[in-house]
C-alpha positions as CSV (number, residue, x, y, z in Angstrom):
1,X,7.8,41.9,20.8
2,X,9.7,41.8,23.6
3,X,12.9,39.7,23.3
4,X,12.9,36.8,25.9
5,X,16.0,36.6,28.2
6,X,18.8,33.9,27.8
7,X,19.2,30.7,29.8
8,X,21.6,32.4,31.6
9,X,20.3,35.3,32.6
10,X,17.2,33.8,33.5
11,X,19.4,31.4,36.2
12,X,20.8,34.8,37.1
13,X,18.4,37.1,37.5
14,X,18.5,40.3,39.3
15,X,15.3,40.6,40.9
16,X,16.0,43.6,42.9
17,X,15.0,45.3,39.9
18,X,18.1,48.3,40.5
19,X,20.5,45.7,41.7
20,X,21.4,45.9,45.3
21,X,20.5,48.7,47.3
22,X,22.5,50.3,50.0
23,X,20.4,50.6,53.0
24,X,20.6,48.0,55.8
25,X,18.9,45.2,56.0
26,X,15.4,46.3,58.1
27,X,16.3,46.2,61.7
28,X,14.0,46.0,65.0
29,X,11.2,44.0,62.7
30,X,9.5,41.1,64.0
31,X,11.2,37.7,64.4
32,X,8.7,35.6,62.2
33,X,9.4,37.9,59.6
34,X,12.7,36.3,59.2
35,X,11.7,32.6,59.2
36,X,9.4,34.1,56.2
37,X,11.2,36.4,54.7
38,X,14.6,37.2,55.7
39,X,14.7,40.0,57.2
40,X,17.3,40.7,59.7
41,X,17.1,42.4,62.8
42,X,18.6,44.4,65.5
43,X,18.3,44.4,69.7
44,X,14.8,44.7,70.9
45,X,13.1,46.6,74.0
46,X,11.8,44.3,76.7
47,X,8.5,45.3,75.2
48,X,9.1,43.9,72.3
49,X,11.0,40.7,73.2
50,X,7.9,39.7,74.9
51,X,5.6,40.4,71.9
52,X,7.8,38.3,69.7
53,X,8.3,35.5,71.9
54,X,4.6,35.4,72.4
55,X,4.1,35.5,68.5
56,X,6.6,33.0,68.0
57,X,5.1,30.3,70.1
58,X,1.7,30.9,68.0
59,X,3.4,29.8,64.6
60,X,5.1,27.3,65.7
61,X,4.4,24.3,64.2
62,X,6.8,20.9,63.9
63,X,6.8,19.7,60.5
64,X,6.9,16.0,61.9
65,X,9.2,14.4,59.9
66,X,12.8,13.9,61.5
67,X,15.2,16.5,60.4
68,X,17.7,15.5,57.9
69,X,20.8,17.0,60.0
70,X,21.4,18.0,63.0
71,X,20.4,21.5,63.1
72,X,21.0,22.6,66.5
73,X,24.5,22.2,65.4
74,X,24.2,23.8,62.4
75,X,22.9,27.3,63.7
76,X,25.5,26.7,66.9
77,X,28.0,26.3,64.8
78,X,27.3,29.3,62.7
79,X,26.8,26.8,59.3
80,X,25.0,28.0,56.6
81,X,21.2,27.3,57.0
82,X,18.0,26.5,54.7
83,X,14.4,27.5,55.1
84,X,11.9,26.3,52.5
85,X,9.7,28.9,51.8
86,X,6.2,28.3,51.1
87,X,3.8,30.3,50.1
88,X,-0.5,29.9,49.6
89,X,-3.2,32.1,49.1
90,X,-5.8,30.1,51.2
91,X,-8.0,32.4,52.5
92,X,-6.0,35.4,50.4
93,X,-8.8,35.2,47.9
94,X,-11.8,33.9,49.7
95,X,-10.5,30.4,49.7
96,X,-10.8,28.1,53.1
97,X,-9.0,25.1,52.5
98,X,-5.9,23.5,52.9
99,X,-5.0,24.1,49.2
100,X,-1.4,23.8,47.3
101,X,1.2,25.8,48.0
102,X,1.3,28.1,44.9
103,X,5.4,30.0,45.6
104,X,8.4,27.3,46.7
105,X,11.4,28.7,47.3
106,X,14.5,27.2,49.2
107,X,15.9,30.0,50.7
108,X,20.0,29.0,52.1
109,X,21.5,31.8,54.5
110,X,25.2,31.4,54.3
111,X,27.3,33.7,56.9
112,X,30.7,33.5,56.2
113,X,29.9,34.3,52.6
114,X,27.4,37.0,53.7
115,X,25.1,35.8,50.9
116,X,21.5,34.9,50.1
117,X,20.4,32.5,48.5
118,X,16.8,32.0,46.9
119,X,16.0,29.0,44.3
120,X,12.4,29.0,43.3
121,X,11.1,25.8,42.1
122,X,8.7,25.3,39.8
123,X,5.2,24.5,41.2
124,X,4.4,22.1,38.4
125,X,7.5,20.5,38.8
126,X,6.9,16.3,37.7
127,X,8.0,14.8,40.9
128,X,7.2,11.5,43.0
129,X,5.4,12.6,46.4
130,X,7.2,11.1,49.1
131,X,5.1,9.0,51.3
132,X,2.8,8.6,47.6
133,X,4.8,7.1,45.0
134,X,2.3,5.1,44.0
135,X,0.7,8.4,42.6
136,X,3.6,9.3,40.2
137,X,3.3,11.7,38.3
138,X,2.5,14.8,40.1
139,X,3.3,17.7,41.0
140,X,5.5,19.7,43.5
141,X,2.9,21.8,45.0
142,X,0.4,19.1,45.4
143,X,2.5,17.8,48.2
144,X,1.2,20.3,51.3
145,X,-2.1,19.0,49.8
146,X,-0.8,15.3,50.6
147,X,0.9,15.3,53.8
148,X,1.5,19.5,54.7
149,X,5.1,21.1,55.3
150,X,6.3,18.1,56.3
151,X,5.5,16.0,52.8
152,X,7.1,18.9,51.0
153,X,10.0,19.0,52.9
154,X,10.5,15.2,52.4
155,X,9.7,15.4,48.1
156,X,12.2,18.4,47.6
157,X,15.2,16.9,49.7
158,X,14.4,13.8,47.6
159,X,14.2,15.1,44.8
160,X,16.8,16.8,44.9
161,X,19.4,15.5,47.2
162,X,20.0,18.6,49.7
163,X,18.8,19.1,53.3
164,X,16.2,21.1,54.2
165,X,16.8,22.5,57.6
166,X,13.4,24.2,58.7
167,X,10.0,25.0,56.8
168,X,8.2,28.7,57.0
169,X,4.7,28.9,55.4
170,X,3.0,32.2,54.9
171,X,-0.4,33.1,53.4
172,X,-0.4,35.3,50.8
173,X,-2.6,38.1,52.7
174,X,-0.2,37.7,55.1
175,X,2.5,38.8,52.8
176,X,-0.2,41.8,51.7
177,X,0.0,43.0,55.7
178,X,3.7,43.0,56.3
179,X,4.5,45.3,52.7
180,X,1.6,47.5,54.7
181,X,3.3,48.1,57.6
182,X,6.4,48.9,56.6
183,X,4.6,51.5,54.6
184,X,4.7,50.1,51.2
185,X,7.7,49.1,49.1
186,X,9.9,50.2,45.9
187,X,9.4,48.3,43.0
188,X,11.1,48.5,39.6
189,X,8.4,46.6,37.3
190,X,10.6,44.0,35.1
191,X,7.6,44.4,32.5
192,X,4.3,46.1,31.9
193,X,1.2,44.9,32.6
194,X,-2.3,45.4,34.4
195,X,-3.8,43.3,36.9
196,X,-6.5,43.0,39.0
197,X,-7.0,46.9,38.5
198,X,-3.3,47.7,39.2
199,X,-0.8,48.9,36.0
200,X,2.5,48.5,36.1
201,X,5.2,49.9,34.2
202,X,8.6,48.1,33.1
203,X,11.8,50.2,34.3
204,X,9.4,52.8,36.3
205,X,10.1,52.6,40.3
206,X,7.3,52.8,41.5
207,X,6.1,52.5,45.4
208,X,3.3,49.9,45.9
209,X,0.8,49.0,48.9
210,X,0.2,45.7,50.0
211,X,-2.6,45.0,47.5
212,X,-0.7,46.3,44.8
213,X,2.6,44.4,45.6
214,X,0.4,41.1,46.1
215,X,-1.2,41.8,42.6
216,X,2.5,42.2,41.2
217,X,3.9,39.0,42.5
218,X,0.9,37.0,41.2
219,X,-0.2,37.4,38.0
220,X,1.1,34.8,35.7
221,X,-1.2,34.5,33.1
222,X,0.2,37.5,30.7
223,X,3.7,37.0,31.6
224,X,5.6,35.2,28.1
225,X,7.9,33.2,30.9
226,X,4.4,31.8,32.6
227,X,5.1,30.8,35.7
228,X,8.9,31.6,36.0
229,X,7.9,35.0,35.2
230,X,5.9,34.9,38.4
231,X,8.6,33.1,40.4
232,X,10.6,35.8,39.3
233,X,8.7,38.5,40.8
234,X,7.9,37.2,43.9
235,X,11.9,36.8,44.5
236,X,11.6,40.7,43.4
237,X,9.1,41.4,46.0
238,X,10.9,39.4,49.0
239,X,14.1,41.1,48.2
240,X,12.0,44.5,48.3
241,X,10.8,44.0,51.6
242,X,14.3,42.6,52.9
243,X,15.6,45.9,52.0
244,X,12.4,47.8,53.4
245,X,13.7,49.9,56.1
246,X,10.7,52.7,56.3
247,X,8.8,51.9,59.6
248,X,9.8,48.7,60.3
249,X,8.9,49.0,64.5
250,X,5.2,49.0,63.0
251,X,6.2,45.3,62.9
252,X,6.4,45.3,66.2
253,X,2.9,46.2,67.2
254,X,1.4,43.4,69.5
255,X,-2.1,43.5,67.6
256,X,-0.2,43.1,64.3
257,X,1.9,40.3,65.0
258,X,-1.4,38.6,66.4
259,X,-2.9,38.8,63.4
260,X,0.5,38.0,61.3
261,X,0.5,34.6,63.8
262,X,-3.3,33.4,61.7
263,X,-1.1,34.0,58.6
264,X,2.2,31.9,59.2
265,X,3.2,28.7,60.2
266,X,7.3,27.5,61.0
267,X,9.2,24.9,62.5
268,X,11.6,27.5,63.5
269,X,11.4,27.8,67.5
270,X,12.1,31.2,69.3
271,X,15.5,30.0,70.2
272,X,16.6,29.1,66.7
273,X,15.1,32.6,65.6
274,X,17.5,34.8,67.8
275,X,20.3,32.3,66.8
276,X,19.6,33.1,63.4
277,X,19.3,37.1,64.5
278,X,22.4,37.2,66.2
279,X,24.5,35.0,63.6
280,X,23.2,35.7,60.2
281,X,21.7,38.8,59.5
282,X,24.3,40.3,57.7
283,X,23.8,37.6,55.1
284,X,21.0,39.7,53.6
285,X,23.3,42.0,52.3
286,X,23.6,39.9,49.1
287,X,21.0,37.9,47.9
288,X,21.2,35.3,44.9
289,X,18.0,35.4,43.0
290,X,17.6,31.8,40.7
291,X,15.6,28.8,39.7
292,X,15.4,25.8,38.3
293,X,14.4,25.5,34.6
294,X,11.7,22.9,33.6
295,X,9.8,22.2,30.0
296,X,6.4,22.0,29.6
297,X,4.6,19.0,28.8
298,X,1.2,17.3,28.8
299,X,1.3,13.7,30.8
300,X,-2.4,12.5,31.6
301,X,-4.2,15.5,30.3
302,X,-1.9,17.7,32.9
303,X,0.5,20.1,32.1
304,X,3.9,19.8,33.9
305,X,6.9,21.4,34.1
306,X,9.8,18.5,33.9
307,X,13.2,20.0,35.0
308,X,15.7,18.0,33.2
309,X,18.4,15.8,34.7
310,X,20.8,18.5,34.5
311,X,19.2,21.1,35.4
312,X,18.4,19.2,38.5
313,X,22.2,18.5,39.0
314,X,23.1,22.2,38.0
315,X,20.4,23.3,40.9
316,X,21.8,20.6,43.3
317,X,25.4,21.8,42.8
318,X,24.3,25.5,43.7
319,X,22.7,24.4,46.7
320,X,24.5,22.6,47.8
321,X,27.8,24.8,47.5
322,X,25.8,27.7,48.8
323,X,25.4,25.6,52.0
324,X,29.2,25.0,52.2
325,X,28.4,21.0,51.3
326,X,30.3,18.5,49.4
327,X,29.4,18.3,45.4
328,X,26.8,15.0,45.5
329,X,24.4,13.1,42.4
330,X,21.2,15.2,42.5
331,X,18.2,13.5,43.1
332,X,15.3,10.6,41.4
333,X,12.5,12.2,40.0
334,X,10.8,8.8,41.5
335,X,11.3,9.6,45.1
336,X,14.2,6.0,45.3
């Protein structure tokens, strides 16, 4: 049986797979790629600029809610930044509705440290939905179903007493399209498994399509950690592609970032995108892979994953140091 990893190293864990690589971040790719996934660029060809500025005003999409901080003066002043990451599969797997959003990460770009940072938080995660307290219990990922990016944004900054400066959304196939065009990436399988007609092989690098990449950051079902086995993957697979370098101009192509716009949603405007491009692309270069650590339990005939008070503060603190922020109390569970 395969021995489960300690506390620690599952706050800490390297899901590069190899540990950092040494290639550049991908340059020249797409500027909604970074709202989604990090991915810094380089100088674009009027050509280019014009396909991205176009693509950029398709996703756009305000979250609604008034922003915590002032972020205009955050990216001016070169401050580090957070994105909440949000991920679905509506319409990845046949679905057409609005759904949950099954991946939540809070992604914090810090400059002057050069550094990544990715928290995933558990999707089952007992919280109060902002706006719907009266509803308490429920869970994290039922808030997009509630109220959208918007909702989400409000819970998490709640619940856990850190700003959220900007929301990017993608659908799943969406993620499937962008590992195609850059022609596939290298994965280093943390375990072994088989899924949805795929096999994958723990400590074997192997180089995987977009299908086969979307099957790896998804299955949960067989993994001993659940869900945080999952979580842990998918920060596997978003560091992957960060590092992707292999045709990333393909990115570029105006008839893929149409259909990359249907996938994607971001409060990020084109402005703040280049602002982020030109001031904080070299904080890929080091990415933090964590999460916060909940416990099971049955409330209501549901299964939730409560994250314990500490825990909460322990994630809080990280945040909130990674975004150069004075230690604070974490957040209610009960939305006060």
């Amino acid at each position: 049986m395969e021995e489960m990893p300690s506390r620690s190293q599952m706050h800490q864990d390297n899901s590069g797979g190899e540990g950092p690589k040494k290639k550049h971040p991908v340059r020249n790719t797409i500027l909604i790629i970074i709202a989604v996934l990090l991915v810094g660029v380089g100088a674009f060809a009027a050509r280019t600029y014009f396909n991205a500025k176009n693509a950029a005003k398709i996703v756009y999409q305000s979250s609604g809610i008034k922003k915590s901080r002032d972020t205009s003066a955050v990216l001016n002043g070169k401050k580090p930044v957070s994105i909440l990451l949000l991920g679905t599969d509506t319409g990845a797997l046949g679905r057409d509705y609005k759904g949950r959003t099954d991946t939540i990460i809070l992604a914090t770009i810090n400059p002057s440290t050069k550094t990544t940072t990715l928290m995933s938080l558990p999707r089952d995660s007992e919280v109060s939905i902002s706006g719907f307290e009266q509803d308490f219990p429920a869970k994290l990922n039922a808030a997009y179903a509630y109220g959208s990016a918007g909702t989400t944004i409000k819970t998490v900054q709640k619940w856990l007493n850190v700003p959220i400066d900007y929301y990017a959304l993608i659908n799943m196939g969406g993620m499937k399209k962008v590992v195609d065009e850059v022609g596939g990436v290298d994965i280093t399988p943390i375990r072994s498994f088989t899924y949805e007609g795929y096999t994958y092989t723990k400590g074997v690098k192997t180089h995987m399509n977009g299908a086969k990449a979307l099957g790896y950051s998804r299955m949960r079902y067989d993994d001993p950690l659940g869900d945080y086995g999952r979580q842990q993957r998918q920060r596997q697979l978003i560091t992957a592609i960060i590092s992707e370098s292999t045709n990333a101009t393909n990115l570029m192509k105006q008839d893929f970032l149409k259909s990359l716009a249907k996938e994607t949603r971001t409060d990020l405007t084109f402005s703040n995108l280049t602002s982020i491009v030109s001031n904080y692309r070299s904080s890929t270069k080091n990415i933090v892979s964590d999460h916060a650590q909940g416990n099971g339990k049955m409330i209501n005939g549901q299964s939730f994953e409560v994250v314990p008070q500490t825990e909460k503060q322990r994630v809080t603190n990280v945040i909130r140091k990674s975004l150069d922020l004075k230690a604070a109390t974490t957040g209610s569970m009960y939305g006060k």
